[in-house]
C-alpha positions in Angstrom: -4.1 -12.2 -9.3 -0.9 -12.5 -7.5 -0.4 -8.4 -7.4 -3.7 -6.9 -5.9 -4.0 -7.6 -2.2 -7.0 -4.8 -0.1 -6.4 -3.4 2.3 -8.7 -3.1 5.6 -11.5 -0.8 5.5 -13.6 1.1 7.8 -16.6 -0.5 6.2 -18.2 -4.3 6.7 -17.5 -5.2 3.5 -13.6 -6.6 3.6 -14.6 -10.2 4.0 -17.5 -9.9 0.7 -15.7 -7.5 -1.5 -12.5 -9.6 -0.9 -14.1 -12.8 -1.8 -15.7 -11.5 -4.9 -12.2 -10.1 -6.1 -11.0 -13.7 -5.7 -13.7 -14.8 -8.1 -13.0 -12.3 -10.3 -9.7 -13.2 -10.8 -8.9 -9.4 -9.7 -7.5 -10.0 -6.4 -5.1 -12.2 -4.2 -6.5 -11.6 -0.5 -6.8 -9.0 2.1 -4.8 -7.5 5.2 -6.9 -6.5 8.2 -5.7 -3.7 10.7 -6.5 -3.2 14.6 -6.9 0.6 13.6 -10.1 -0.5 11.4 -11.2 -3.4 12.5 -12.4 -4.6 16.5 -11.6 -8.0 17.7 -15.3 -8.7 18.5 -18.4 -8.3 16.0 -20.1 -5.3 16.6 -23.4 -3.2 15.1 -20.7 -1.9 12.2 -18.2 -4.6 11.7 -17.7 -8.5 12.0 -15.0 -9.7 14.1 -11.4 -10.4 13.2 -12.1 -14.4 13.4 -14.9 -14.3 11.2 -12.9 -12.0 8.1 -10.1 -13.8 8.3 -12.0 -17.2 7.9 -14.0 -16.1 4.8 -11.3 -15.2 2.9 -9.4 -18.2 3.8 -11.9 -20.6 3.1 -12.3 -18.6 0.2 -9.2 -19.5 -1.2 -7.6 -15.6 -0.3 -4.6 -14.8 1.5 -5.1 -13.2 4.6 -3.0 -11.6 7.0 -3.1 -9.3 10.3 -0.8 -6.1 10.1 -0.3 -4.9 13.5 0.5 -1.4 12.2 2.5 -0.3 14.9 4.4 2.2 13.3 1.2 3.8 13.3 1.9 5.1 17.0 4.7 7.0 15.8 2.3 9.6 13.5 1.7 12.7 14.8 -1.2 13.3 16.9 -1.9 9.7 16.1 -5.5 8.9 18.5 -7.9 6.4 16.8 -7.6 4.0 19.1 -11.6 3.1 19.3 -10.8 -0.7 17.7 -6.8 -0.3 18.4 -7.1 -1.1 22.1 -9.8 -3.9 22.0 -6.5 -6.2 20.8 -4.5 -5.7 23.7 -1.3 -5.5 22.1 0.5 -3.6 24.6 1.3 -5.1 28.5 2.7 -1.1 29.3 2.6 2.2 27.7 0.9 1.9 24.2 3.9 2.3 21.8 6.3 2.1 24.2 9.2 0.1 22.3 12.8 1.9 24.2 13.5 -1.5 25.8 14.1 -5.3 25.3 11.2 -6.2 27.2 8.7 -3.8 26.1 9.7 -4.9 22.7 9.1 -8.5 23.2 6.0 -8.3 25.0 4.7 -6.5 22.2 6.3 -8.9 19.4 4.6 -12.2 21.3 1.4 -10.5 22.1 1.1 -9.9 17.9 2.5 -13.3 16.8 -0.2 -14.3 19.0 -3.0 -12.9 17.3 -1.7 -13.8 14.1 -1.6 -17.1 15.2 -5.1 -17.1 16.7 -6.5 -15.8 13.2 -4.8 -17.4 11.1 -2.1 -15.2 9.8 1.4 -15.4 8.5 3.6 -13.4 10.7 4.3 -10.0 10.4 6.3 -8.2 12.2 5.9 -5.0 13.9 7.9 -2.2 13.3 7.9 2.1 14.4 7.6 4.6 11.2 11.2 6.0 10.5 12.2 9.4 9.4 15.4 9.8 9.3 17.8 6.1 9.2 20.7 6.8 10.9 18.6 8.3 14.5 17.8 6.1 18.3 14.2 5.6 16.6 15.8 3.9 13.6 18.1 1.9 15.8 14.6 0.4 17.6 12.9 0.0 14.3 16.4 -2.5 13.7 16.2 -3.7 17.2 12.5 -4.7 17.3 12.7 -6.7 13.8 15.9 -8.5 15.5 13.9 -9.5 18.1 11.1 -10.2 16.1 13.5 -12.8 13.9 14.7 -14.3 17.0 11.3 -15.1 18.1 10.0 -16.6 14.5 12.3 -16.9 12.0 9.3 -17.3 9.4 8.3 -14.0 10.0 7.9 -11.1 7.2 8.8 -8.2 8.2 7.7 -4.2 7.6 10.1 -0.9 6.7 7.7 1.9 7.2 8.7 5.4 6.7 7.7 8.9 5.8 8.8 10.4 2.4 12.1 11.4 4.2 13.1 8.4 4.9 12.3 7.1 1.5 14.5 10.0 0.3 17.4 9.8 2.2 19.6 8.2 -0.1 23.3 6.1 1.2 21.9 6.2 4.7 18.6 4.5 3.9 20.6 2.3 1.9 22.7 1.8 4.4 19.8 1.0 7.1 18.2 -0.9 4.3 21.1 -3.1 4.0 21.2 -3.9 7.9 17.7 -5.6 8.4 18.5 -7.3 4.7 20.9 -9.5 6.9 18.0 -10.5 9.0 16.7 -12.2 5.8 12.8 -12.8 6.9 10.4 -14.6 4.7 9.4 -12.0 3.1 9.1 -7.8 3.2 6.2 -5.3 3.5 7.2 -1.9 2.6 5.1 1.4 4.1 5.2 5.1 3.2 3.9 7.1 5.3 2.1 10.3 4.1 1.0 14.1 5.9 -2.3 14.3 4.1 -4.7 12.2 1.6 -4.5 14.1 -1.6 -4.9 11.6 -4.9 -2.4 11.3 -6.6 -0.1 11.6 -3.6 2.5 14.3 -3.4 5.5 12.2 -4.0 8.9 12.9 -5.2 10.8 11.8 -7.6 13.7 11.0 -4.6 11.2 8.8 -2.8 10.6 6.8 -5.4 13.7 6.7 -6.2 14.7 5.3 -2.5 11.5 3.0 -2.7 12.6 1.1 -6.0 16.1 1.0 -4.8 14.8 -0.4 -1.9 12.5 -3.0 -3.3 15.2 -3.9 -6.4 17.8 -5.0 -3.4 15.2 -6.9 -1.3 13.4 -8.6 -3.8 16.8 -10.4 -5.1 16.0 -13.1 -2.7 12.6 -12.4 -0.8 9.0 -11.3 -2.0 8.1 -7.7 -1.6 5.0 -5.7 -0.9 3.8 -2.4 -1.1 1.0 -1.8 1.7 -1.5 1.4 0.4 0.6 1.6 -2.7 -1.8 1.4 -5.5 -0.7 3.2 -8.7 1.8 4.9 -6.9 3.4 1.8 -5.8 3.9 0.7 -9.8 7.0 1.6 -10.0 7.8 -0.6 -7.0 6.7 -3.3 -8.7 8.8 -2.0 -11.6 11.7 -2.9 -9.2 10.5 -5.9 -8.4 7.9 -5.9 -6.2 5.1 -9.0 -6.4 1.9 -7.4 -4.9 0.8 -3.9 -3.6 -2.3 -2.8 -1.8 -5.5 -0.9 -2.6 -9.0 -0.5 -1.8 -12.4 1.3 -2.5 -11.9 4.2 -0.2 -8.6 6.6 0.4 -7.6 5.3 3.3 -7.1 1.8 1.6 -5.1 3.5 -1.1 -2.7 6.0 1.3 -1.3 6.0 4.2 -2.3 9.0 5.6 -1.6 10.4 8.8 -4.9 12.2 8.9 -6.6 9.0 8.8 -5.5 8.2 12.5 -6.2 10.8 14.4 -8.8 10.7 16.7 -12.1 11.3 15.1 -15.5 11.6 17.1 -19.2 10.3 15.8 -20.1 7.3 13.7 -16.5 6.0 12.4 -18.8 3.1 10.3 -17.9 4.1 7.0 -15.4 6.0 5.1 -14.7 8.0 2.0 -15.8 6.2 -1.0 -13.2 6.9 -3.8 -15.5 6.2 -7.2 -13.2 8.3 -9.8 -12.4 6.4 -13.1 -9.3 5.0 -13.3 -7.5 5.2 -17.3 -5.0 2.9 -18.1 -4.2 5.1 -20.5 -3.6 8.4 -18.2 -1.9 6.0 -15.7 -3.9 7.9 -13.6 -7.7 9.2 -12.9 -10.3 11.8 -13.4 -13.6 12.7 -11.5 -16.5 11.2 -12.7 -17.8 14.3 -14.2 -14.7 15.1 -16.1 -14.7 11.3 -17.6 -18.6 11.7 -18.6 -17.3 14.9 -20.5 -14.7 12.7 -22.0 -17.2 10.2 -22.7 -20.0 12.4 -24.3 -16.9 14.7 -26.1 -14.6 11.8 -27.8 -16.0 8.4 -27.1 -13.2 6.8 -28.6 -10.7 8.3 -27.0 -12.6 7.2 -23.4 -12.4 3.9 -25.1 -9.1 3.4 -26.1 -7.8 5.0 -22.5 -9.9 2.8 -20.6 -11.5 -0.2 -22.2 -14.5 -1.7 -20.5 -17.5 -0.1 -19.1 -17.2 2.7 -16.1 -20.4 1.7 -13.6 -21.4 4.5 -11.7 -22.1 2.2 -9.1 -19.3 1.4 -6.4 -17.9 -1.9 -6.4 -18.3 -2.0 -10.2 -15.9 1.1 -9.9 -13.6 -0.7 -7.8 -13.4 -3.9 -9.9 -12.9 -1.9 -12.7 -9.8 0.2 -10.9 -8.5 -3.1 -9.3 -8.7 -4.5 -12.6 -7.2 -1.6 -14.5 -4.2 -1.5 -11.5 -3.9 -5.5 -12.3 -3.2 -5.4 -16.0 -0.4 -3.0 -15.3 1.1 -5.0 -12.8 0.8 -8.6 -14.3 2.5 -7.0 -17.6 5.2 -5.9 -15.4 5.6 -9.5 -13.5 5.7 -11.1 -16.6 9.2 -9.7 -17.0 12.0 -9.0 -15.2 15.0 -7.0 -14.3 16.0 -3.7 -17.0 12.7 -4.6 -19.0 10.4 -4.9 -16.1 11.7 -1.1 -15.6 11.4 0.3 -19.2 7.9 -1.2 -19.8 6.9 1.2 -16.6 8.6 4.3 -18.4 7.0 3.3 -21.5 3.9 3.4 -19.9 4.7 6.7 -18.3 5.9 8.3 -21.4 3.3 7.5 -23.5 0.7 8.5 -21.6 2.1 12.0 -21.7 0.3 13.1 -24.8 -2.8 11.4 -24.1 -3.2 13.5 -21.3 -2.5 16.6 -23.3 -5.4 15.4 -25.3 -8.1 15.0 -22.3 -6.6 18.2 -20.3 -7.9 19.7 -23.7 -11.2 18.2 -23.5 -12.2 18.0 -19.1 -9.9 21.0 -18.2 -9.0 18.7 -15.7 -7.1 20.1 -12.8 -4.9 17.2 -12.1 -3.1 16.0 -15.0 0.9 14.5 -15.8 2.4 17.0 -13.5 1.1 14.9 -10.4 0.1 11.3 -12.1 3.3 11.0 -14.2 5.8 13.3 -13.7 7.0 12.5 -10.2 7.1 8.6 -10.7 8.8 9.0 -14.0 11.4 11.3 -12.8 11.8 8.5 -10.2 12.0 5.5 -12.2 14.7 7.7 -14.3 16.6 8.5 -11.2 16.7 4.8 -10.5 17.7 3.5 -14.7 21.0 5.8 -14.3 21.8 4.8 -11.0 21.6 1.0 -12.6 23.3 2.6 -15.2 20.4 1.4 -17.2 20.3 4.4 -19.9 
């Protein structure tokens, strides 16, 4: 499935889970991070080489983010794998001149190259587009081009810069002229709540975004899960997700410097509805389940295990049908599919809110994205 690519996890189970996704028809291949994963095999992960030749030989894309814009997160400090990859000659993060930004750009291209991986870029997380940090985010992907033209690169920024309207577009429209092989798009978050707290302006900056870039290149969404959906909406060809949050978000939280056994992570095991376009705890879907079993069955079809990968496949699988409906179309109706997705799941939430007393219903899953997505039809002038 061309639109479900995972993203790394703090776990040992990238290279398996991955592999099983591509035999279950439920996933495309994997990105792996320096922030999650070590160069070299240790009591808690496999190395780098041996992941990335898995999910090759498994027939799986794979592919080496080097996350840099990480660095640029405040009180960013979980650098426990970071610095076993070497990727700085000077200060870590230090990109304010031509040198420093090539030295970093060739030390990445060469671990992609060493695993196996298309390239991809680095780039510095942006918050506002028209500052001297958005100027080295533009300078470090010209260099970056200059150095490989077959290079992808990444726009990462928080939900101001996603929100900042003629002047993203404007900075937008600058590294378009670059034209890589291909774009990765990033927002950056301030905590790890599910749904996220976006707005309707960031999605509206992200589709614009991803409908201008996609006219000519394929576009990504890294941690976008369903959030990301109305990217693809735009045009987008694959977004990101995983079994825990930090697969799903990116969180700045999640890189700060953490002490004890970093091993594992938070498994996220809540029950994704197709229906709801959106989730509820276990315990409020067994009340769903044991209250209106139909209903459960018509929101979600298929069995919920309680049991974690089972969960997964069945979110990854539930996140899939969405997006291939989407790619199956293009343009205007790729857009109002979305909406009517959105809109009709509006009343079937009025019915379980009814049932679970769920404390997260349309007012966080829907209404934010839809607002967006509407944002984006009259700017198109689509309505």
């Amino acid at each position: 499935m061309m639109g479900i690519f995972i993203s790394d996890t703090a776990r040992n189970n990238l290279a398996s889970w991955t592999i099983n996704g591509l035999d279950g028809g439920y996933a495309a291949g994997a990105y792996l991070s320096p922030f999650t994963s070590p160069v070299a095999s240790n009591r808690f992960k496999k190395s780098a080489a041996d992941i990335a030749e898995q999910i090759r030989n498994a027939g799986g894309e794979f592919w080496f983010d080097p996350m840099s814009y990480v660095l640029g997160m405040p009180h960013a400090g979980d650098f426990r794998h970071y610095d076993t990859w070497n990727l700085w000659s000077g200060t870590r993060g230090d990109v304010s001149s031509q040198e420093s930004r090539r030295d970093h750009i060739d030390r990445v291209y060469k671990v992609q190259e060493s695993l196996g991986s298309p390239k991809l870029a680095p780039s510095v997380l942006v918050s506002y587009p028209d500052n001297q940090l958005s100027q080295q985010a533009l300078e470090l992907s010209q260099e970056a081009m200059e150095s490989d033209q077959s290079a992808w690169l990444t726009i990462a920024g928080d939900q101001h810069f996603w929100s900042e309207g003629a002047v993203l577009d404007a900075h937008v429209g600058a590294l378009d002229q670059l034209e890589p092989a291909g774009w990765l798009l990033v927002v950056g978050r301030s905590d790890s709540s599910m749904p996220p707290a976006a707005t309707a302006n960031e999605i509206f900056g992200l589709m614009r975004t991803t409908y201008a870039l996609s006219q000519d290149r394929p576009v990504r969404v890294a941690f976008g899960d369903l959030a990301a959906l109305p990217a693809v909406a735009a045009g987008a060809e694959g977004i990101c997700t995983g079994w825990d949050l930090r697969q799903r978000i990116c969180a700045y939280k999640d890189f700060e410097e953490r002490g004890g056994d970093q091993s594992g992570g938070g498994w996220y095991n809540r029950p994704t509805l197709r229906g709801l376009m959106g989730g509820l705890t276990k315990r409020e879907y067994e009340t769903l389940l044991s209250e209106n079993a139909d209903l459960a069955a018509r929101l979600t079809p298929g069995a919920i295990s309680p049991k974690i990968e089972p969960a997964f496949k069945h979110h990854a699988e539930t996140l899939g049908a969405v997006i291939s409906e989407l790619l199956e179309l293009c343009g205007r109706t790729r857009v109002e599919a979305l909406r009517d997705r959105y809109i009709l799941a509006y009343p079937e939430w009025d019915k379980v809110e009814r049932i679970t007393n769920t404390s997260l219903g349309p007012e966080r899953w829907i209404k934010p994205f839809l607002e967006g997505l509407n944002k984006f039809r009259s700017s198109e002038g689509w309505c």
